[in-house]
N, CA, C and O atoms as a GROMACS GRO file, in nm:
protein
  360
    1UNK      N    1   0.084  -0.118   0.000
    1UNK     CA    2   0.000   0.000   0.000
    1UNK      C    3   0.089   0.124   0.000
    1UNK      O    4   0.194   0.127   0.064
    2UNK      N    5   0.043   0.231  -0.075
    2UNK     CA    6   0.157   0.347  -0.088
    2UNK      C    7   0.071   0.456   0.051
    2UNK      O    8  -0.043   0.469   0.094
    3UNK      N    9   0.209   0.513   0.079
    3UNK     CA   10   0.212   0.580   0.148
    3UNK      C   11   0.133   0.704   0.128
    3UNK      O   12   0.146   0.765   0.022
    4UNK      N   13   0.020   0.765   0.256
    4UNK     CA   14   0.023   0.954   0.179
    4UNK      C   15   0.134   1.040   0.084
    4UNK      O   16   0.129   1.102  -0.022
    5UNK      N   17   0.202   1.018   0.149
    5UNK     CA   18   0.313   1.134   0.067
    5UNK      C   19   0.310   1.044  -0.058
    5UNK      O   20   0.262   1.098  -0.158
    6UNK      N   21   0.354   0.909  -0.075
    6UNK     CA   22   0.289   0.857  -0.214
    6UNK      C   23   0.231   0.858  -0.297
    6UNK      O   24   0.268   0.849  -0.414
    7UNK      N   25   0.114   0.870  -0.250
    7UNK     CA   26  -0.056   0.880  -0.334
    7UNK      C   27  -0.066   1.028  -0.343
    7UNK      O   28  -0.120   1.081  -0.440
    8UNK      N   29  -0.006   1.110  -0.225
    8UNK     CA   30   0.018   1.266  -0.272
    8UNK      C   31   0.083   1.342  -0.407
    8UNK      O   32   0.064   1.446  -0.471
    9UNK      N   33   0.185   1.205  -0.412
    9UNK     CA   34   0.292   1.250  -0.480
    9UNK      C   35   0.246   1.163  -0.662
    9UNK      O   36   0.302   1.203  -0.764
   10UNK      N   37   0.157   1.068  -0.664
   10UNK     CA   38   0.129   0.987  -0.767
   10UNK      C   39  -0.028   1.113  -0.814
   10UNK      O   40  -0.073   1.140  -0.925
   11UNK      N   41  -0.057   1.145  -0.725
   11UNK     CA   42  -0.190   1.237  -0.775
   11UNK      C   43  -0.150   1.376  -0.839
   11UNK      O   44  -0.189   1.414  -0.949
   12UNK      N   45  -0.052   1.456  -0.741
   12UNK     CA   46   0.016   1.554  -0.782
   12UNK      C   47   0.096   1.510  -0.968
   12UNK      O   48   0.060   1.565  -1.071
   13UNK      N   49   0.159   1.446  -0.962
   13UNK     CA   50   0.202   1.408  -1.114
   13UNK      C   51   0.100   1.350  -1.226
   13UNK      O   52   0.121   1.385  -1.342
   14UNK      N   53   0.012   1.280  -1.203
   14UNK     CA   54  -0.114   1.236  -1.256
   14UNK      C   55  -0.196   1.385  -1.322
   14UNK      O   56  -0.222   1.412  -1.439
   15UNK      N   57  -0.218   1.450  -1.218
   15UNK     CA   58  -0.284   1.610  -1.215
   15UNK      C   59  -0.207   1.682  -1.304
   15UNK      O   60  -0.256   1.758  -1.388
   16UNK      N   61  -0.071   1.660  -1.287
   16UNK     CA   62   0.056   1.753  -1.414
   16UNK      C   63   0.027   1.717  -1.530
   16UNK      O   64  -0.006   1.803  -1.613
   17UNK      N   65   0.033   1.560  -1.570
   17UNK     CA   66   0.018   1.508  -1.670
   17UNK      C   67  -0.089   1.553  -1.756
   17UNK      O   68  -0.075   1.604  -1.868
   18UNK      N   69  -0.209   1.527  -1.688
   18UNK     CA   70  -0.339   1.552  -1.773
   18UNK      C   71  -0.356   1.711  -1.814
   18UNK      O   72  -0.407   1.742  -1.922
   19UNK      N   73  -0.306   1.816  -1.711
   19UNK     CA   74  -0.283   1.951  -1.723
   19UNK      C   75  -0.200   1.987  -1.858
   19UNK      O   76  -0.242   2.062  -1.946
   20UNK      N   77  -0.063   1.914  -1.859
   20UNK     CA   78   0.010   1.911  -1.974
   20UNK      C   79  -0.053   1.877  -2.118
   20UNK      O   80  -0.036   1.936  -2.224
   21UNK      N   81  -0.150   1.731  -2.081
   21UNK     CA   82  -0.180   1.712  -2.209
   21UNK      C   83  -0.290   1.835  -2.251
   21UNK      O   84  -0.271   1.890  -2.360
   22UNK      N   85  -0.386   1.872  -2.179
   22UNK     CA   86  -0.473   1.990  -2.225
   22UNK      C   87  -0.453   2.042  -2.266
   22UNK      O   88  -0.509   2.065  -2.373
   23UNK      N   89  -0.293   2.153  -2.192
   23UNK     CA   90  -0.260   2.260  -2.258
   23UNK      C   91  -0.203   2.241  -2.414
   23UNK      O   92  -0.228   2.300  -2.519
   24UNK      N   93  -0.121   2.138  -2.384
   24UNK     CA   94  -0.056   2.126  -2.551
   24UNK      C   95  -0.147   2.102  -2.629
   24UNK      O   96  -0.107   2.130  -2.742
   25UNK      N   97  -0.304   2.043  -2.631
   25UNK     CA   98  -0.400   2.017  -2.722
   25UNK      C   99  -0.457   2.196  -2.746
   25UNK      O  100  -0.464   2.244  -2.860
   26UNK      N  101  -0.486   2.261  -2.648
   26UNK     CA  102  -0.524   2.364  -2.627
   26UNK      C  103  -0.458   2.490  -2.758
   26UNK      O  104  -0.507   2.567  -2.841
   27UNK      N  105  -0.328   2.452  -2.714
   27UNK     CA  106  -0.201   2.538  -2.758
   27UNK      C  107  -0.192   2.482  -2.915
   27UNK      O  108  -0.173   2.575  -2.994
   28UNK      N  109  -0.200   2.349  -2.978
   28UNK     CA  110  -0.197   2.347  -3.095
   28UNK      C  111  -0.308   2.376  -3.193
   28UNK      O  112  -0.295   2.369  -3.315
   29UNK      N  113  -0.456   2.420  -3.109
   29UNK     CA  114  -0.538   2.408  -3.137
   29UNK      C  115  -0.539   2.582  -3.177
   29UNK      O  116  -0.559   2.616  -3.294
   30UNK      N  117  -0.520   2.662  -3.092
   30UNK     CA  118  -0.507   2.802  -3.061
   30UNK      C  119  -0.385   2.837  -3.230
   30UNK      O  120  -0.407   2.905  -3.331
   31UNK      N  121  -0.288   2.770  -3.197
   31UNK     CA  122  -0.150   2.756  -3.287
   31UNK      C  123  -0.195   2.761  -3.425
   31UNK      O  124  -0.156   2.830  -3.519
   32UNK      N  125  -0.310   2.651  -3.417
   32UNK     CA  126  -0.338   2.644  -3.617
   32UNK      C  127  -0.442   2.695  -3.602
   32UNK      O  128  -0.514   2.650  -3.691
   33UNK      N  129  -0.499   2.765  -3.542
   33UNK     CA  130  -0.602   2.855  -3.597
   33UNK      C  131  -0.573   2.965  -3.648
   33UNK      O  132  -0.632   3.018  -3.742
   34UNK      N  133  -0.454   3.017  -3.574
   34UNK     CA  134  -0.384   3.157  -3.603
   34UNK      C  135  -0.308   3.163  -3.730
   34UNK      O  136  -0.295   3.240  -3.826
   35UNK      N  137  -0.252   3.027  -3.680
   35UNK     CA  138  -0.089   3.007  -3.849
   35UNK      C  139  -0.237   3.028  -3.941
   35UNK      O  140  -0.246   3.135  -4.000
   36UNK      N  141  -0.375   2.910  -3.958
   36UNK     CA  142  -0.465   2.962  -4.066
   36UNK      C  143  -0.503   3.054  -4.104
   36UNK      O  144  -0.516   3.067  -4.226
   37UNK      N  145  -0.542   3.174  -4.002
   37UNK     CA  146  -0.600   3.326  -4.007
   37UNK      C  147  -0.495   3.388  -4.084
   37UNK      O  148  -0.521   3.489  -4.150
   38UNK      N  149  -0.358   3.331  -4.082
   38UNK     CA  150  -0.259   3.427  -4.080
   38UNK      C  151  -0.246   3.418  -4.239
   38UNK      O  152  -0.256   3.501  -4.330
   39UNK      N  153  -0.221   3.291  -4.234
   39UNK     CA  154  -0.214   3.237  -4.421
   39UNK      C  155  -0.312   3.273  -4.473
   39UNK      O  156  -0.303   3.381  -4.533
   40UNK      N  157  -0.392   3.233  -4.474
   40UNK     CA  158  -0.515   3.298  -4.534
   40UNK      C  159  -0.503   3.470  -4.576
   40UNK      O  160  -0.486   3.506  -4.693
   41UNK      N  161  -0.514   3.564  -4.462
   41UNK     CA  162  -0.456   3.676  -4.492
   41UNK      C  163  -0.358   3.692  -4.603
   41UNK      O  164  -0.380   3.734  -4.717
   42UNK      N  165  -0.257   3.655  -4.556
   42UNK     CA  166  -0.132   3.687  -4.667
   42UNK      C  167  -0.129   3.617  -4.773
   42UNK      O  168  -0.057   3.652  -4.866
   43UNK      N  169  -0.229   3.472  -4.782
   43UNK     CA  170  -0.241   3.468  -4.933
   43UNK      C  171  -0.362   3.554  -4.992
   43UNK      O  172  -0.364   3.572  -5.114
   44UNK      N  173  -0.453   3.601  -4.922
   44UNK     CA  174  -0.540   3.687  -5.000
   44UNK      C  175  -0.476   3.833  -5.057
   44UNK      O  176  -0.501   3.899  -5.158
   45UNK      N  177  -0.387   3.852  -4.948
   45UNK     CA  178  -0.309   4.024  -4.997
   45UNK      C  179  -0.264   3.963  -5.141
   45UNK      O  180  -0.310   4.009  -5.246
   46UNK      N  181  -0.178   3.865  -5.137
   46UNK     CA  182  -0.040   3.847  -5.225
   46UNK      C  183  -0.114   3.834  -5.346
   46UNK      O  184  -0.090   3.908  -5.440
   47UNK      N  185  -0.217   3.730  -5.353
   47UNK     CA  186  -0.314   3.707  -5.431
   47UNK      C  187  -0.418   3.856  -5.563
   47UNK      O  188  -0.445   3.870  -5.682
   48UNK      N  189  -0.440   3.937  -5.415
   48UNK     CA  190  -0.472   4.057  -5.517
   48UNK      C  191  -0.400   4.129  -5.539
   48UNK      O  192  -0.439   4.216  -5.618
   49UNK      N  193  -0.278   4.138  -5.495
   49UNK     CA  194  -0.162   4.237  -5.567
   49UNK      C  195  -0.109   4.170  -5.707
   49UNK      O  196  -0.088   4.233  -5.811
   50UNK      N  197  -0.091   4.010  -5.685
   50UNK     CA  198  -0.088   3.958  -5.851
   50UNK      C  199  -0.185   3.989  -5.928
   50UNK      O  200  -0.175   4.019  -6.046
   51UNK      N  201  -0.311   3.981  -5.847
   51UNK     CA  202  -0.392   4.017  -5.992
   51UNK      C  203  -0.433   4.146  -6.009
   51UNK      O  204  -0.520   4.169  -6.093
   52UNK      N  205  -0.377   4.252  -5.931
   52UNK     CA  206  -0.427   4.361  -5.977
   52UNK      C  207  -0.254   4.392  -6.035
   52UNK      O  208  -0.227   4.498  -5.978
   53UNK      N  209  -0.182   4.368  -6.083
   53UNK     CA  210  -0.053   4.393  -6.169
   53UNK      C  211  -0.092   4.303  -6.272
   53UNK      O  212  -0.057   4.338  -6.385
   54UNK      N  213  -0.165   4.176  -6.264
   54UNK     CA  214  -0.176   4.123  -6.404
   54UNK      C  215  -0.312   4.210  -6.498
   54UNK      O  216  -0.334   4.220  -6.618
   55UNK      N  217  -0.357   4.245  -6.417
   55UNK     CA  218  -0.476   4.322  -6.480
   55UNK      C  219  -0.434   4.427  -6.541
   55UNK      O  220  -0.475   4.464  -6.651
   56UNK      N  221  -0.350   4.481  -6.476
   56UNK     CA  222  -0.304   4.662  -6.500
   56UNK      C  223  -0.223   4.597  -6.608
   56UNK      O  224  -0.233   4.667  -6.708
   57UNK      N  225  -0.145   4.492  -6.629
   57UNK     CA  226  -0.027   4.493  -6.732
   57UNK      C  227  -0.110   4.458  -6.899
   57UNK      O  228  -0.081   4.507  -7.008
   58UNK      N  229  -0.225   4.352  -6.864
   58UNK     CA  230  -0.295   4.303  -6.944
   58UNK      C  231  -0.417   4.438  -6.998
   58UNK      O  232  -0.442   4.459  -7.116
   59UNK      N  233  -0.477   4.512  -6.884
   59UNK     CA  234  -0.564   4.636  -6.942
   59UNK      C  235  -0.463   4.750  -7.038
   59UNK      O  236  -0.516   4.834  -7.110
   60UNK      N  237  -0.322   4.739  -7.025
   60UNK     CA  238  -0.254   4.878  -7.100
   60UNK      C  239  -0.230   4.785  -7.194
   60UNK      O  240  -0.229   4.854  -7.297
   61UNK      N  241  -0.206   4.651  -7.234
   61UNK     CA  242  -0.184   4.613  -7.346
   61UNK      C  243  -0.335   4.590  -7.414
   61UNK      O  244  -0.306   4.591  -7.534
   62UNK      N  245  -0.411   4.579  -7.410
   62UNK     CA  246  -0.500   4.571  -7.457
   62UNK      C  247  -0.521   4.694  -7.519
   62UNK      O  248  -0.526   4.703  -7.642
   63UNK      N  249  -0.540   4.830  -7.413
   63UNK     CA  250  -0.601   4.948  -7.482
   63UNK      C  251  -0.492   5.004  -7.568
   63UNK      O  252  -0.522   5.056  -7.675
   64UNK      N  253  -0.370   4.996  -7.530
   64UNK     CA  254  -0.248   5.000  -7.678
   64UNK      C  255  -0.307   4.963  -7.781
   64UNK      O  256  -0.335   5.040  -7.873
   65UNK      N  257  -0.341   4.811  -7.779
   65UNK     CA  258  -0.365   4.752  -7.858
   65UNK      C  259  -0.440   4.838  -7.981
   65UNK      O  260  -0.395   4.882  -8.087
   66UNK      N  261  -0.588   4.843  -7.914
   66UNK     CA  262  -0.743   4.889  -7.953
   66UNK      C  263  -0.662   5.048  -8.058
   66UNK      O  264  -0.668   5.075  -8.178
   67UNK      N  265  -0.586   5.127  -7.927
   67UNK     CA  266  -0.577   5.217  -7.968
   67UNK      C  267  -0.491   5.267  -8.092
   67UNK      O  268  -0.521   5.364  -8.161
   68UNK      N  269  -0.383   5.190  -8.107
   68UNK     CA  270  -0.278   5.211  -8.213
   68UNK      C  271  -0.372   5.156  -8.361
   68UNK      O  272  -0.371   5.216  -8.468
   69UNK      N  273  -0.475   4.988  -8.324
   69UNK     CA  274  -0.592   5.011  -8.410
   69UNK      C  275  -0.640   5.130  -8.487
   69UNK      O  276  -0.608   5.159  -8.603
   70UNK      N  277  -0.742   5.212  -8.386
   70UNK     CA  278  -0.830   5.281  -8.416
   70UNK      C  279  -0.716   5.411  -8.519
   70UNK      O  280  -0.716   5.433  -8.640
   71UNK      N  281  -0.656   5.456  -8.439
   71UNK     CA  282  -0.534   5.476  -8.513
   71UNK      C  283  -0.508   5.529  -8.639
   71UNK      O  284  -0.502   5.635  -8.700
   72UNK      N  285  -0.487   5.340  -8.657
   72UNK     CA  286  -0.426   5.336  -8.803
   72UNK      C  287  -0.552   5.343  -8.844
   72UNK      O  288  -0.551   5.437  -8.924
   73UNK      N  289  -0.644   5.308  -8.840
   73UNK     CA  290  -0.770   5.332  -8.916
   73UNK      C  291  -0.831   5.457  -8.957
   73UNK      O  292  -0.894   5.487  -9.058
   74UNK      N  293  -0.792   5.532  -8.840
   74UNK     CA  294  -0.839   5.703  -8.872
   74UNK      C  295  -0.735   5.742  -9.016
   74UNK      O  296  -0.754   5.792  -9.128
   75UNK      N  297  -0.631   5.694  -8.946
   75UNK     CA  298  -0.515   5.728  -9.020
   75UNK      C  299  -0.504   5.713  -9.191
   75UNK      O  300  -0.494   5.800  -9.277
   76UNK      N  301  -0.508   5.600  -9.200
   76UNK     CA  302  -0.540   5.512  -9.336
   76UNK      C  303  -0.710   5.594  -9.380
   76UNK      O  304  -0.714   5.655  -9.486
   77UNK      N  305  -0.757   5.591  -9.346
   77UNK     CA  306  -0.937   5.665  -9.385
   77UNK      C  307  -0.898   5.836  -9.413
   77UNK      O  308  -0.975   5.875  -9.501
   78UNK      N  309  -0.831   5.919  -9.380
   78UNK     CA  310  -0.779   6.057  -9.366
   78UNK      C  311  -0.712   6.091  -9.509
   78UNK      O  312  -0.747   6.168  -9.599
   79UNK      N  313  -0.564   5.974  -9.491
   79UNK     CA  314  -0.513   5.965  -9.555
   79UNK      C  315  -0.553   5.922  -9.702
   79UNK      O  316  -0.472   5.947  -9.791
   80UNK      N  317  -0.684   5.850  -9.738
   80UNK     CA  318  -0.701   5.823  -9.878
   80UNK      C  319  -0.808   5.925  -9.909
   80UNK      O  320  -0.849   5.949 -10.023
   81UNK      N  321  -0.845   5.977  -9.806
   81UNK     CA  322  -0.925   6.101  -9.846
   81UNK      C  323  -0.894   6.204  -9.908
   81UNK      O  324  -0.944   6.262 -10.005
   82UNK      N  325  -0.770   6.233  -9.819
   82UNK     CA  326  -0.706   6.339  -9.895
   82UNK      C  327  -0.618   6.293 -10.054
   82UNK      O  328  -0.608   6.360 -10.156
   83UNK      N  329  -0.585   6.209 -10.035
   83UNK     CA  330  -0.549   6.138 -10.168
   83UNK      C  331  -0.649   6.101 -10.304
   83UNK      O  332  -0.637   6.057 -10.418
   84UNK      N  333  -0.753   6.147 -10.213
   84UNK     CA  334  -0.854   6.138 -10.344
   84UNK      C  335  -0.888   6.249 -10.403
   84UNK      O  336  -0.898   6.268 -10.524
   85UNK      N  337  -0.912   6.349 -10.283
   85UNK     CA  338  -0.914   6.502 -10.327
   85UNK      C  339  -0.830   6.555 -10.401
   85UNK      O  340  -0.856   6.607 -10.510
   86UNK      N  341  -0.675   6.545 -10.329
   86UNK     CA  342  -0.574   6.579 -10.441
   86UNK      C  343  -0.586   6.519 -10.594
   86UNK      O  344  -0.584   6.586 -10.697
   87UNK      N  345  -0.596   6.408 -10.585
   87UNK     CA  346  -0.634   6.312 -10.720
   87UNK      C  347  -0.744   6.388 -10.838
   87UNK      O  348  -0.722   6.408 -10.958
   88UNK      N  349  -0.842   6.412 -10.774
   88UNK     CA  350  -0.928   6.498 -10.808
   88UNK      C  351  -0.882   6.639 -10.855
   88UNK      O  352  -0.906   6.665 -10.973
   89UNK      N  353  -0.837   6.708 -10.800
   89UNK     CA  354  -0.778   6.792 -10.833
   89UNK      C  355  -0.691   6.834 -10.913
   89UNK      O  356  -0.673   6.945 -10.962
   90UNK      N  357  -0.621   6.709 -10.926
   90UNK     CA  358  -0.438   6.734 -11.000
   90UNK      C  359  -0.520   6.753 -11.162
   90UNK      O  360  -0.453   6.773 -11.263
   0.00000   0.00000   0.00000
């Protein structure tokens, strides 16, 4: 049969143990919720800063695009106009 100070001393460590395991369940539980909140965050920033630089790089090439178009089209349409007038004229 164990002694008080025994059963004092087997309850006291028993009591640590189960305390220990809580906290570390507690603590990894607390741990990945945060590391998640955290990731999450910083992949949503990182996420719209790529796509607002792929947008911005992809919207100026596009309206280049449209625009050097429209452009040449004014350009070319102007240009045979007046080439017809002169034509006319000469």
């Amino acid at each position: 049969m164990l002694s008080k100070a025994q059963q004092n001393f087997t309850s006291k460590n028993t009591s640590n143990g189960i305390n220990d395991v809580v906290n570390d369940a507690v603590n990894d539980s607390v741990n990945d919720a945060v590391n998640d909140a955290v990731n999450d965050a910083v992949n949503d920033a990182v996420n719209d800063a790529v796509n607002d630089a792929v947008n911005d790089v992809v919207n100026d090439a596009v309206n280049d695009a449209v625009n050097d178009a429209v452009n040449d089209a004014v350009n070319d349409t102007v240009n045979d106009a007046v080439n017809d007038a002169v034509s006319i004229n000469l």
